[in-house]
C-alpha positions in Angstrom: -87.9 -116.3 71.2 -91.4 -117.4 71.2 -91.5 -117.8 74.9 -89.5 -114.2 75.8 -92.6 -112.7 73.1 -95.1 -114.8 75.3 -94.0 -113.9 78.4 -93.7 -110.0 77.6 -97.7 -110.4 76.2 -98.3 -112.1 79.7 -96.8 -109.2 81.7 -98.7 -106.2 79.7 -101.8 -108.2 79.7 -101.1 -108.4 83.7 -100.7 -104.5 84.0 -104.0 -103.9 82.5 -105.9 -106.2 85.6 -107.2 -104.1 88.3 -104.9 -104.2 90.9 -107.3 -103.6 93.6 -110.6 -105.1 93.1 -112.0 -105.9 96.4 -111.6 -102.2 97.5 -113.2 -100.2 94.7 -116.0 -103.1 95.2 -116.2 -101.3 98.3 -115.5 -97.9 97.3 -117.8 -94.9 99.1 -119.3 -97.6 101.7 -117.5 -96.0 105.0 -119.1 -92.5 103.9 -122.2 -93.9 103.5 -122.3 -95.7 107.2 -121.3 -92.4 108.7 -124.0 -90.8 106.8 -126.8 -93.2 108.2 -125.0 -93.0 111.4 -125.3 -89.4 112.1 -128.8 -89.4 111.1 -131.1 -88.6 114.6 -134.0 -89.7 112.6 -134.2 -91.4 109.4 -138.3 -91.7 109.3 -138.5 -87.6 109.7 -139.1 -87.1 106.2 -142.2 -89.1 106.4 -143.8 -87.4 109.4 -146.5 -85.0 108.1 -148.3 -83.9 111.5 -148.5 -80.6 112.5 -148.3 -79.6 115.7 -150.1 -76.1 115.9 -150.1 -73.0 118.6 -153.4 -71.1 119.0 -153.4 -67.8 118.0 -152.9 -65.3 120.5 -149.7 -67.2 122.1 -148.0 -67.6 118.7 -148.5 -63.7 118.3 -147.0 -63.1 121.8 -144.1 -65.5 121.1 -143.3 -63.5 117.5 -143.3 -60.0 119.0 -141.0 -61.0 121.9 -138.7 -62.6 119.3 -138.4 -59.4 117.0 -138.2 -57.0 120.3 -135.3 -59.1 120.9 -133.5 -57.8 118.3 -134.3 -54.2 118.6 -132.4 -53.5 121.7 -129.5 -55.6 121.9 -128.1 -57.3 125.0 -125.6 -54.4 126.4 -122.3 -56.5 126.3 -120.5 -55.8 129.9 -117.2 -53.9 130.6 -114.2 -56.7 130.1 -112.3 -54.4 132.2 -114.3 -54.9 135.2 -114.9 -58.7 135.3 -113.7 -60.0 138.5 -112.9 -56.9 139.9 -113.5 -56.9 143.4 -114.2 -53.7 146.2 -110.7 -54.2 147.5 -111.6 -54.8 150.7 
């Protein structure tokens, strides 16, 4: 009796081990990696220089940019792509 009583406190002491310890050692590691790897440039952050445009060129650049958007792009017919004169 003593060793069925044993052996019964062996096996529920058993299912309370972690069954998979070398993997949740390991947990969140592969995300990390592809984080790091994906990163272009892991020392931007640190980069404080300024690279600056003088003042009349920056100007020009910013009203071409908003005149860009007040006339849009007329989008052509999809009717008469590839249409040839027939001849």
């Amino acid at each position: 009796m003593r060793t069925f009583l044993s052996l019964i406190l062996c096996a529920a002491a058993a299912g309370c081990a972690p069954l998979t310890p070398e993997l949740d050692k390991h947990f969140g590691e592969s995300v990390r990696v592809m984080n790091a790897q994906q990163t272009l440039a892991p020392e931007a952050s640190s980069n404080t220089a300024v690279t600056a445009m003088d003042g009349r060129a920056s100007h020009e650049v910013m009203t071409r940019y908003a005149k860009s958007f007040a006339t849009p792009t007329p989008q052509p017919n999809v009717f008469t792509i590839g249409v040839g004169s027939g001849k």
